[in-house]
N, CA, C and O atoms as CSV, one atom per row, in Angstrom:
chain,resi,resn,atom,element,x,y,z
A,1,UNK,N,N,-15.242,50.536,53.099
A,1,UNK,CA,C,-14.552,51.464,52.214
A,1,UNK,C,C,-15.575,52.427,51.615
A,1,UNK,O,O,-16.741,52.148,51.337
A,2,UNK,N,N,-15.024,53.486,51.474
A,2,UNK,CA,C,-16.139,54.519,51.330
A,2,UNK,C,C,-16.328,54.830,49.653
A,2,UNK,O,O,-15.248,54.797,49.062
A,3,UNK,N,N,-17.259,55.062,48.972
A,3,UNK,CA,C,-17.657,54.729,47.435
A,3,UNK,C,C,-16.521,55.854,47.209
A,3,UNK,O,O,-16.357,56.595,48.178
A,4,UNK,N,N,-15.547,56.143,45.849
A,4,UNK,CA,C,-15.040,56.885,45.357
A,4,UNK,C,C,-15.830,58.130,45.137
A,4,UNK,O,O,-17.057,58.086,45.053
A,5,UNK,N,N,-14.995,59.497,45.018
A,5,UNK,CA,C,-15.806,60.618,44.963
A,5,UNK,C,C,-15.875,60.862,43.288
A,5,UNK,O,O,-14.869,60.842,42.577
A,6,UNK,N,N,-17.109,61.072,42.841
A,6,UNK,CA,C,-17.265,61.553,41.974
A,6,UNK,C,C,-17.610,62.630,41.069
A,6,UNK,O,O,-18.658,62.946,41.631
A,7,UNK,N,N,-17.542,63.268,40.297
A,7,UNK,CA,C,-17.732,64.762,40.009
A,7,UNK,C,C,-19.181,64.583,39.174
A,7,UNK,O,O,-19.354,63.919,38.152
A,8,UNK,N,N,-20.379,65.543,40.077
A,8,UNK,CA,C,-21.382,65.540,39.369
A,8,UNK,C,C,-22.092,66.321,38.021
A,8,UNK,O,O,-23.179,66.330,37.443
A,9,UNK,N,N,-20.653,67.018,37.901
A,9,UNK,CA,C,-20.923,68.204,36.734
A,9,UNK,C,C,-20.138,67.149,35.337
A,9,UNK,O,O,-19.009,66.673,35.221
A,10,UNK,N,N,-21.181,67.113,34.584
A,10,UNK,CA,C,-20.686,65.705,33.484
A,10,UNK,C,C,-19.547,66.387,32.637
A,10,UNK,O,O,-18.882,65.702,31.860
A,11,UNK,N,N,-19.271,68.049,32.821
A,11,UNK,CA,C,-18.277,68.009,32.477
A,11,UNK,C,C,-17.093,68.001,33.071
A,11,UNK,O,O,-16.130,67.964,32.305
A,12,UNK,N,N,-16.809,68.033,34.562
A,12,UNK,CA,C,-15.793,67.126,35.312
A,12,UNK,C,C,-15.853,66.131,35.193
A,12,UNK,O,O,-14.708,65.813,35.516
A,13,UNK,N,N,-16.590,64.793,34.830
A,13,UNK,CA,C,-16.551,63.951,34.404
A,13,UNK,C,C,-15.489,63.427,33.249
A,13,UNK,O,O,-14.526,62.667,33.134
A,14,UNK,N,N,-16.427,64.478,32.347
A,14,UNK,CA,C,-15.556,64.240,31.154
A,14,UNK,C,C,-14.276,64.156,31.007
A,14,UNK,O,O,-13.704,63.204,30.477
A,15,UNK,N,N,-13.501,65.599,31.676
A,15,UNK,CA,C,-12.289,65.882,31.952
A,15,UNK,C,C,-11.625,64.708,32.779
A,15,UNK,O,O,-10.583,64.265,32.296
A,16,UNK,N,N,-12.153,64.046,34.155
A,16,UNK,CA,C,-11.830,62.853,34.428
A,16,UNK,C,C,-11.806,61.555,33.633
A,16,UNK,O,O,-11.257,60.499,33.947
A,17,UNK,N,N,-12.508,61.841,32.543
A,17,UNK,CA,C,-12.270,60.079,32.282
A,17,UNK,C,C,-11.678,59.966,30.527
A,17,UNK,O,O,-11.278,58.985,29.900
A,18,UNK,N,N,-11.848,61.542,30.079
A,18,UNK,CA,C,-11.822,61.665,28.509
A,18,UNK,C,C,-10.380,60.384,27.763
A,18,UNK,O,O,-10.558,59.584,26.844
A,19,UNK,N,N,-8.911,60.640,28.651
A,19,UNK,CA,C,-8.358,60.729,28.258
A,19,UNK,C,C,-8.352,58.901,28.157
A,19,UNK,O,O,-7.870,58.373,27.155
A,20,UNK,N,N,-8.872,58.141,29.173
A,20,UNK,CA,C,-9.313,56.449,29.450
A,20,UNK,C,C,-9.938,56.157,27.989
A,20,UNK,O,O,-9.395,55.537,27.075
A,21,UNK,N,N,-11.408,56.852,27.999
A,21,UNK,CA,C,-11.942,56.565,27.077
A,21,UNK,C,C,-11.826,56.810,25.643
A,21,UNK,O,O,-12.659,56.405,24.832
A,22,UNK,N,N,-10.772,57.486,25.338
A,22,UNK,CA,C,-10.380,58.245,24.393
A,22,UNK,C,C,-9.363,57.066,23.501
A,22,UNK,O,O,-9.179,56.871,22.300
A,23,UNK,N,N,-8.848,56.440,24.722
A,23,UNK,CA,C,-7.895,55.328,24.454
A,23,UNK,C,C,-8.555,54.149,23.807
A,23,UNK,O,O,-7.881,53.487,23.018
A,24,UNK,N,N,-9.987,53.760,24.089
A,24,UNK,CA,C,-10.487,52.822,23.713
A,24,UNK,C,C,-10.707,52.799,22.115
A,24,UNK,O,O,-11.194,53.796,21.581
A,25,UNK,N,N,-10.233,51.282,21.083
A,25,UNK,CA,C,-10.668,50.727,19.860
A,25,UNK,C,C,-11.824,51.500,19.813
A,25,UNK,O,O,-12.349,51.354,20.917
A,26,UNK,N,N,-12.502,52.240,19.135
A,26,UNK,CA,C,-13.444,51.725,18.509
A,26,UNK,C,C,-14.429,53.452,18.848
A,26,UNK,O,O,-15.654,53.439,18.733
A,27,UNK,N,N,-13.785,54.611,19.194
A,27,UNK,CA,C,-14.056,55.423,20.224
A,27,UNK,C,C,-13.681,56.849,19.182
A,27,UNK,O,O,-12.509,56.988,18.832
A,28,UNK,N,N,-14.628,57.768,18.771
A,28,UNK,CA,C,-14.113,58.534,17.973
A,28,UNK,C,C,-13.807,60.061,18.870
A,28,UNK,O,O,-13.055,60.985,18.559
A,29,UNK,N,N,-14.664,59.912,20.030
A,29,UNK,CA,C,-15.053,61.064,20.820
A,29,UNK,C,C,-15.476,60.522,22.068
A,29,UNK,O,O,-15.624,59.369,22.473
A,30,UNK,N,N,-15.716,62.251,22.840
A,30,UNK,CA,C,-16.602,62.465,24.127
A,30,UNK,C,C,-16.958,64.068,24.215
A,30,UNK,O,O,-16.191,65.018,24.056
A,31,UNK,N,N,-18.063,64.069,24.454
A,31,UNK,CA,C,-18.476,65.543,24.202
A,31,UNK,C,C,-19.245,65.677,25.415
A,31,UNK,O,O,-19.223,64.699,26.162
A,32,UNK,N,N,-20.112,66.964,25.868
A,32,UNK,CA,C,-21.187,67.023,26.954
A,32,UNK,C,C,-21.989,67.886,25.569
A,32,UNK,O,O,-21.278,68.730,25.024
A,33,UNK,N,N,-23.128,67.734,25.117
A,33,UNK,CA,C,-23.793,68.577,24.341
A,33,UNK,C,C,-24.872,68.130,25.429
A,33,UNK,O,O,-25.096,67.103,26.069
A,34,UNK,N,N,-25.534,69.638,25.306
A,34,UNK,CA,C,-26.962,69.478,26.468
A,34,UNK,C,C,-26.486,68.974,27.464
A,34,UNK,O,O,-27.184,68.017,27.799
A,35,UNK,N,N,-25.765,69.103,28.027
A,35,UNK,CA,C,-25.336,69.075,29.443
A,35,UNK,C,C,-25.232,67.398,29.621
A,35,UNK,O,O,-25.010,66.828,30.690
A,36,UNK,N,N,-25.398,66.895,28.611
A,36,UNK,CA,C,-25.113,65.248,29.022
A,36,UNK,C,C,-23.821,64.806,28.061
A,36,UNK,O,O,-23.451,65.271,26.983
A,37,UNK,N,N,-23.190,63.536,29.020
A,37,UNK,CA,C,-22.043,62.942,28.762
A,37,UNK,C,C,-22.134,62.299,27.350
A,37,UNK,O,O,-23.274,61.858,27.198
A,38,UNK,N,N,-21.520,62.131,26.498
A,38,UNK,CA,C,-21.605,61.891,25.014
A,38,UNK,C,C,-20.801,61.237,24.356
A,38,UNK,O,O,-19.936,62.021,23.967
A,39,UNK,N,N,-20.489,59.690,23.825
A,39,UNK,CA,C,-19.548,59.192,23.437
A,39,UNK,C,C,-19.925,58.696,22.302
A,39,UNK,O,O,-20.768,57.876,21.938
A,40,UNK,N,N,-18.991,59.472,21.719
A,40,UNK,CA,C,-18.986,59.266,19.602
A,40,UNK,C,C,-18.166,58.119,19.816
A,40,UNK,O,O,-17.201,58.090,20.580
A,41,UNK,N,N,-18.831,56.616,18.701
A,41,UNK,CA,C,-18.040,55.603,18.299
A,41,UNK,C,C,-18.135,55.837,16.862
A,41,UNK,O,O,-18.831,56.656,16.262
A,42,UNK,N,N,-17.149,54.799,16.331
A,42,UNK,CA,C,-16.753,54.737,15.161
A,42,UNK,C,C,-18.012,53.566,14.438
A,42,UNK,O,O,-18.723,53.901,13.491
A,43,UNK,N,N,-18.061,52.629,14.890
A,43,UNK,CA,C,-19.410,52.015,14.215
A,43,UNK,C,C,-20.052,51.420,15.755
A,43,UNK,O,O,-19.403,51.347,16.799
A,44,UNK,N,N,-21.507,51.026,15.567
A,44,UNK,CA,C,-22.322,50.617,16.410
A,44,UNK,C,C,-21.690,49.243,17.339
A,44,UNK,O,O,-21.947,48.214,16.715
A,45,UNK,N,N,-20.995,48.967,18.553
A,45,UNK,CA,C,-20.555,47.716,19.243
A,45,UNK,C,C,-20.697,47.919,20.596
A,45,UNK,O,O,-20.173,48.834,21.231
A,46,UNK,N,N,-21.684,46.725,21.194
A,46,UNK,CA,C,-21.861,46.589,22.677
A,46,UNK,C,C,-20.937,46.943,23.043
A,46,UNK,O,O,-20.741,47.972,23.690
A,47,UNK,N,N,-19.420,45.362,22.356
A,47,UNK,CA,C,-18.321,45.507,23.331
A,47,UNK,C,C,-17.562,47.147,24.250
A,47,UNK,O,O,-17.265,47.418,25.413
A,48,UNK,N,N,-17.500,48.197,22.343
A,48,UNK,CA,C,-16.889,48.908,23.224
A,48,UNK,C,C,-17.630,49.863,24.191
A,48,UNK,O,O,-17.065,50.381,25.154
A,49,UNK,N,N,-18.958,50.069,23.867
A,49,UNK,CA,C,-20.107,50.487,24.937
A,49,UNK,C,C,-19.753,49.848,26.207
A,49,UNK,O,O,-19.534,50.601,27.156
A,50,UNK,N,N,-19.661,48.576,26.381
A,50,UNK,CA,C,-19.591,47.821,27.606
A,50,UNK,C,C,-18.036,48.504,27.893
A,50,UNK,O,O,-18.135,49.103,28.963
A,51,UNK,N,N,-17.073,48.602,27.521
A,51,UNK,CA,C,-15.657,48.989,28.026
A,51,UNK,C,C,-16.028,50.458,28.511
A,51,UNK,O,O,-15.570,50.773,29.609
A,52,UNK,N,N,-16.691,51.266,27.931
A,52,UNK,CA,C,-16.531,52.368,28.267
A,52,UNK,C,C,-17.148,52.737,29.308
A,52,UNK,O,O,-16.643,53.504,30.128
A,53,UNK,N,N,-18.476,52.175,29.428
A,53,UNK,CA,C,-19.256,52.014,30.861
A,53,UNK,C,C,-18.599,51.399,32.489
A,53,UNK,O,O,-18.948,51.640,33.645
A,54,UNK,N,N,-17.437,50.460,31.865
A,54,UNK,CA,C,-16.374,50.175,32.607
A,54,UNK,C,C,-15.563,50.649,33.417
A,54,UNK,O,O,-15.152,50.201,34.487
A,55,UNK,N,N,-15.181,52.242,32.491
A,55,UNK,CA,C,-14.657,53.233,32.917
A,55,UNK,C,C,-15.023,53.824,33.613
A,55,UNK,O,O,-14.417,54.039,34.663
A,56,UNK,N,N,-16.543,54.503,33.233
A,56,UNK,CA,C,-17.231,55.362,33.984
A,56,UNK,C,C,-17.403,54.591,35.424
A,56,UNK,O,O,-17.022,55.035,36.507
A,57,UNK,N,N,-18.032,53.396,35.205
A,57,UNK,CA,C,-18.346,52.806,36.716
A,57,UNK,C,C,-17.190,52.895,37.751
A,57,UNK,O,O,-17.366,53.262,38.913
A,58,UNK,N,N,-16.057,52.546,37.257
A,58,UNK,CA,C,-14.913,52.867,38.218
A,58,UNK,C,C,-14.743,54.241,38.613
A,58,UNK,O,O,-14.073,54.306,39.644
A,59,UNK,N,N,-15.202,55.669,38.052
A,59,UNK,CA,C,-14.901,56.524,38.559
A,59,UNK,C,C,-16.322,57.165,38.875
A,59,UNK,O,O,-16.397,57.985,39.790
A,60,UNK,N,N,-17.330,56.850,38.220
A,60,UNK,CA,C,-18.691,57.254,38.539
A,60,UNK,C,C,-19.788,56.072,37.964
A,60,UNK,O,O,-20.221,55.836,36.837
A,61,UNK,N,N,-20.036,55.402,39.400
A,61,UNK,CA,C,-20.506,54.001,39.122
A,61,UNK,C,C,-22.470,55.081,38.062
A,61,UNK,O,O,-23.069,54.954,36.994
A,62,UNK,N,N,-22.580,55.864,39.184
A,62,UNK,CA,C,-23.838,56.358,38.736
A,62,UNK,C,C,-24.276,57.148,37.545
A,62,UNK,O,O,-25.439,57.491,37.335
A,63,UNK,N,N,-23.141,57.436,36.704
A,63,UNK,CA,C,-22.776,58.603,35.272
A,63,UNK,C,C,-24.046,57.732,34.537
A,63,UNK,O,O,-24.398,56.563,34.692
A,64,UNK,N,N,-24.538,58.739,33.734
A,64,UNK,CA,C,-25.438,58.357,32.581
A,64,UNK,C,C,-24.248,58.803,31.470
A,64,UNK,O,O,-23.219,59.478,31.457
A,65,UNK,N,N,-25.070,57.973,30.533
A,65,UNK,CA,C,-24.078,58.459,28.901
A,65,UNK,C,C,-24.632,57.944,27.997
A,65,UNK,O,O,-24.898,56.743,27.942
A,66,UNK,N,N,-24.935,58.920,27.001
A,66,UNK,CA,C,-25.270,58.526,25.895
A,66,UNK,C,C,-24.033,58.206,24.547
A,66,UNK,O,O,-22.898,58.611,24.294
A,67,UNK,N,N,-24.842,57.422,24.028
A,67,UNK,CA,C,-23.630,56.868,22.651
A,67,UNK,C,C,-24.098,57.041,21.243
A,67,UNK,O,O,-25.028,56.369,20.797
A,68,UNK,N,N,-23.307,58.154,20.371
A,68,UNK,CA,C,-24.142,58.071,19.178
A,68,UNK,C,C,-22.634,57.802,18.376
A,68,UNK,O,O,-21.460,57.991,18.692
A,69,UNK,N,N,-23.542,57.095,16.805
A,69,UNK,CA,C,-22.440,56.304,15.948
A,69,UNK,C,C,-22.159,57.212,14.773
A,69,UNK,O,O,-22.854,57.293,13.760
A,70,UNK,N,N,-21.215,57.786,14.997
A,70,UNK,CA,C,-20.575,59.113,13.969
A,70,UNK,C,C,-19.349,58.542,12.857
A,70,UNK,O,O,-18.707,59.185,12.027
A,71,UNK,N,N,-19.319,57.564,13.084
A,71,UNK,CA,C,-17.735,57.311,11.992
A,71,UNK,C,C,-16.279,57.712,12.946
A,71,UNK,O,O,-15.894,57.660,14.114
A,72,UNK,N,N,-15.817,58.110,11.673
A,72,UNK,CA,C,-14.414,58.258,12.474
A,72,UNK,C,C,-14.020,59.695,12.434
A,72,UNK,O,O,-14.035,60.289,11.356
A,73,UNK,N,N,-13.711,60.218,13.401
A,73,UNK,CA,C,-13.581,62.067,13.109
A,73,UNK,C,C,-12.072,62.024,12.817
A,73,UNK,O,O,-11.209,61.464,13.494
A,74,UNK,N,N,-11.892,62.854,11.464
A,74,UNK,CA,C,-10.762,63.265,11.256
A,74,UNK,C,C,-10.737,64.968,11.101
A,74,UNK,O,O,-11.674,65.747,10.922
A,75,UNK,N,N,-9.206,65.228,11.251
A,75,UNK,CA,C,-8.885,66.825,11.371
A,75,UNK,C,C,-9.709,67.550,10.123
A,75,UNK,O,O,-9.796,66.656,9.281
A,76,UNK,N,N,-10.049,68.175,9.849
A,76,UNK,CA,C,-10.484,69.020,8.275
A,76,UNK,C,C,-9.591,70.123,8.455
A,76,UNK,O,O,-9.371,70.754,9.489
A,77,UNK,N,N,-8.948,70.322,6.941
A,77,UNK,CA,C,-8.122,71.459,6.737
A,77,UNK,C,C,-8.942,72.719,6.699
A,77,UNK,O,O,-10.020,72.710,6.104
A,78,UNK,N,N,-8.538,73.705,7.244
A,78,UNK,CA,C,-9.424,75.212,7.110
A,78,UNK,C,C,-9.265,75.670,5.740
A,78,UNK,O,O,-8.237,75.547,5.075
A,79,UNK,N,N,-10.158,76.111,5.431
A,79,UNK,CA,C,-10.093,76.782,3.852
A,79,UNK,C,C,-9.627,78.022,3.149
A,79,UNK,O,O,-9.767,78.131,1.931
């Protein structure tokens, strides 16, 4: 069986997997800043690191991603 195709531009990536990972506990975001894949959590946890890497591997076993711990993003009213 031939490896799944994957999109090497991390922001086809993104667009492929945002809406998976978006779903996950614990998950505030996904961004590409600097051209790399970017997943905002809500506080610091392997587990959901390990779920989300889960994701990626199923659609891009080879994706790098970084994880930084931002809280929880909420809407802000414009002023």
């Amino acid at each position: 069986m031939a490896p799944p195709k994957t999109p090497s531009d991390p922001r086809a990536l993104k667009r492929k997997v945002s809406s998976q990972i978006l779903e996950l506990p614990g998950v505030s975001g996904i961004g590409v800043p600097k051209g790399r894949l970017t997943v905002y959590l809500d506080v610091d946890s392997e587990d959901v690191r390990d779920r989300v890497r889960e994701v990626l591997k199923a659609v891009s076993p080879e994706a790098d991603v970084v994880f930084m711990v931002t809280g929880k993003f909420s809407k802000q009213d414009p002023e």
